[in-house]
C-alpha positions as CSV (number, residue, x, y, z in Angstrom):
1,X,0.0,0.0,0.0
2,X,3.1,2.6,0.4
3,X,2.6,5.8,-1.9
4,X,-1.1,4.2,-2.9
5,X,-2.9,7.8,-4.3
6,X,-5.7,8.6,-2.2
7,X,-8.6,7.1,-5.3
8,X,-6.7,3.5,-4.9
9,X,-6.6,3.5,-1.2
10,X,-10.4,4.1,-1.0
11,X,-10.5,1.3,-3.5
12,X,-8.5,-0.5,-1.0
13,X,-10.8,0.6,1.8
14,X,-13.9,-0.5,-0.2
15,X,-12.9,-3.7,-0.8
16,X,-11.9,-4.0,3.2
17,X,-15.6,-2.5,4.1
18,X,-17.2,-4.9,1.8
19,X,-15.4,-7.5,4.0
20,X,-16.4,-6.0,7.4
21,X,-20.4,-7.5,7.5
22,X,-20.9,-11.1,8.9
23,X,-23.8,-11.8,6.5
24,X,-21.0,-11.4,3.5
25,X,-18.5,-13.7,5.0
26,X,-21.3,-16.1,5.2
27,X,-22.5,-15.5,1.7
28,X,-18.6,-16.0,0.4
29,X,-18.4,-19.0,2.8
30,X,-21.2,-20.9,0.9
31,X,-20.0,-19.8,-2.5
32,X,-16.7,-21.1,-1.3
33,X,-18.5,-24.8,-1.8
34,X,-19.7,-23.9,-5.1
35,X,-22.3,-21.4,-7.1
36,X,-25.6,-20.7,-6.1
37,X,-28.1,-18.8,-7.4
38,X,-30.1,-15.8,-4.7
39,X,-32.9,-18.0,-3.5
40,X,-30.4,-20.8,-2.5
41,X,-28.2,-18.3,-0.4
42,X,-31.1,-17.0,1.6
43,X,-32.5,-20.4,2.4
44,X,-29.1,-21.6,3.8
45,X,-28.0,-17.8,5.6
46,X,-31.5,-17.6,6.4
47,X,-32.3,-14.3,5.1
48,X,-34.6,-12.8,3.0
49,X,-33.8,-13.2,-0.8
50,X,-33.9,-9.2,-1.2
51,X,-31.1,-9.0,1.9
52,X,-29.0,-11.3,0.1
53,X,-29.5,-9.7,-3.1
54,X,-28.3,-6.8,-1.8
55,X,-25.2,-8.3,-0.2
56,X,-24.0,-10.2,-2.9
57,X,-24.5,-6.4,-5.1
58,X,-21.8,-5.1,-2.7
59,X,-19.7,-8.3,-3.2
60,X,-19.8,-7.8,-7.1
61,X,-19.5,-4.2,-6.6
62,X,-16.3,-4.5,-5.0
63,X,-14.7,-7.6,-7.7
64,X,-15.6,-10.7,-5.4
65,X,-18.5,-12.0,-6.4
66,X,-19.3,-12.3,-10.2
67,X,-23.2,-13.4,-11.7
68,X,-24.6,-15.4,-14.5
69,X,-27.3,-15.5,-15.5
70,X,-29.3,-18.9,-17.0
71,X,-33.0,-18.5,-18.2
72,X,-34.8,-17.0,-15.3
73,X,-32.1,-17.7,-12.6
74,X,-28.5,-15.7,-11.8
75,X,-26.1,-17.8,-10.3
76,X,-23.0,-16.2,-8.0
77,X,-19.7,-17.4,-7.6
78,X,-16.1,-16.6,-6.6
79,X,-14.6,-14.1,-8.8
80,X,-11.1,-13.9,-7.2
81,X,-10.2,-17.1,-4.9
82,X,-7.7,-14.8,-3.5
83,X,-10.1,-13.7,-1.1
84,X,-10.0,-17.0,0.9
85,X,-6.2,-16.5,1.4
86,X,-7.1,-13.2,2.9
87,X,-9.8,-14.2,5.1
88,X,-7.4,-17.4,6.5
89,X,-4.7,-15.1,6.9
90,X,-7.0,-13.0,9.2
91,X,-8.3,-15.8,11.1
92,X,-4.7,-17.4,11.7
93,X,-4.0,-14.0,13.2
94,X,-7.2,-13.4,15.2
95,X,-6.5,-17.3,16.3
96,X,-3.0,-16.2,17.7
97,X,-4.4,-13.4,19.1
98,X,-6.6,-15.2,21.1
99,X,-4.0,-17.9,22.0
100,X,-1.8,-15.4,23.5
101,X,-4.9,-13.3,25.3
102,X,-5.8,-16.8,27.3
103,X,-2.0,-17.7,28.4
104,X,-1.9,-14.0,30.0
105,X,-5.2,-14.6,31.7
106,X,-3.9,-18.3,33.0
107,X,-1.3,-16.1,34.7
108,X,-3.5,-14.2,36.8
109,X,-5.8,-17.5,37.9
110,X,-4.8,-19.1,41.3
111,X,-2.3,-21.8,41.5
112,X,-3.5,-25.0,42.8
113,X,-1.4,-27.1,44.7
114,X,-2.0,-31.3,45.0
C-alpha cells in the first residue's frame, strides 16, 4: 500500500468494508462450496432473498463476487479465490491473538497445589 494515491486507497478501503459484514463472509463462505443462485443463499444464511441480493450487489460491486445468469435464474460465484487467502490469513491471526490473550489470563488464575 506505500505511496497508494488517495482514489486507490479508497479502493483499497472498499474492498476491506465490503469484508467487514458477517452476513458477507457467510455469503462467500457458501460460494466457497460452489455457485448458487439468490434464493439458495437465503435459504441456507437464512435471510430474505432481497437482503442477500443486496449483499451479494456489494460483493460484485467490489470484484468478489461475479453473476450469470441462465434463463430466469442468476447464479453467483467466486470471482477472485484470492479472497480466501485473505480471510485465512485473518483468522490465523485473530486465532494467535486469542491464544496469546488466554496464556496471560492463566497467569492471573490461582495456583492450585495437590
Amino acid at each position: 500500500m506505500e505511496a497508494l494515491p488517495e482514489p486507490a486507497l479508497l479502493q483499497v478501503a472498499g474492498y476491506f468494508q465490503a469484508l467487514s459484514e458477517p452476513t458477507r463472509l457467510r455469503i462467500l463462505n457458501l460460494l466457497r462450496e460452489q455457485e448458487r443462485n439468490v434464493g439458495e443463499l437465503a435459504t441456507l444464511c437464512g435471510y430474505s432473498a432481497a437482503n442477500v441480493s443486496r449483499h451479494l450487489s456489494q460483493l460484485q460491486q467490489h470484484g468478489l463476487v461475479e453473476r450469470e445468469s441462465r434463463g430466469t435464474s442468476v447464479y453467483y460465484r467466486i470471482a477472485d479465490p484470492a479472497v480466501y487467502a485473505l480471510c485465512d490469513l485473518v483468522c490465523g491471526q485473530l486465532a494467535r491473538q486469542a491464544e496469546r490473550e488466554a496464556s496471560t489470563r492463566a497467569a492471573f488464575l490461582p495456583k492450585t497445589f495437590s
